[in-house]
Steps between C-alpha positions, in 0.01 A plus 500: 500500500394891474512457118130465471415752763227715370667841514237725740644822374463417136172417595439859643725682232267363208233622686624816559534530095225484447340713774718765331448435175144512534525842653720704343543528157808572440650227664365322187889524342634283773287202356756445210836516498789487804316650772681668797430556895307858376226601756148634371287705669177362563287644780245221674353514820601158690429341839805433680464210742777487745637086602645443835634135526432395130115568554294813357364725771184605323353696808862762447386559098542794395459688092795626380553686110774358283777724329642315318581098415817316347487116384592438876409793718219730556522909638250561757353829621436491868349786712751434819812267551363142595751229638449211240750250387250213352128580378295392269358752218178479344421612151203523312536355142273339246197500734629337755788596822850327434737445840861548485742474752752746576818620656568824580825630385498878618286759616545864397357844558389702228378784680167662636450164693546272261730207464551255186564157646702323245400073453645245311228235385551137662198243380171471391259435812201278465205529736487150565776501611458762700135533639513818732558667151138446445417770718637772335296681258549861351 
């Protein structure tokens, strides 16, 4: 029965939040009240780990800047057009690197050689669970 499922992209949306709200200030109003699917700008440099067959592929990292994040999605900044459907992103918060997993949903140019490479946020990835995330360190 999927009724106790834990829901992976709640997981990753809560941490999201918080990511934000610890970054940008006035994202502070979404905390009370309705809150809608607003974006805030919040400009981090992440490691983007691409995944080919449901396993990270360390040894492909690469740093990336975000734009911009959503409760579900994330804007990155990328110096040339990179074929990625699944990858893992990591971020930097609270002293230590959180995972996510990924899906890219489009990839667009916004000019002098740049391209913003729209995600939407999947789960929360655990290095236990995933070992050859050990390697990866920025």
């Amino acid at each position: 029965m999927l009724l106790f499922w834990p829901n992976k992209e709640h997981e990753v949306q809560s941490f999201v939040l918080k990511l934000v709200n610890n970054h940008c200030p006035e994202m502070g109003s979404l905390r009370e009240g309705p809150r809608a699917e607003t974006r805030g700008n919040l400009t981090l440099v992440v490691l983007v780990v691409p995944m080919e067959k449901g396993r990270p592929q360390p040894d492909q990292a690469f740093t990336a800047v975000t734009k911009e994040f959503g409760t579900s999605g994330v804007g990155l900044v990328l110096d040339s057009p990179r074929p990625l459907n699944d990858l893992v992103l990591g971020i930097r918060f609270q002293g230590e690197v959180k995972f996510v997993r990924a899906e890219a949903k489009h990839l667009t140019p916004m000019g002098a050689g740049f391209y913003q490479l729209g995600l939407k946020l999947k789960e929360m990835l655990h290095v236990g669970d995933y070992p050859e995330l050990k390697k990866v360190i920025f």
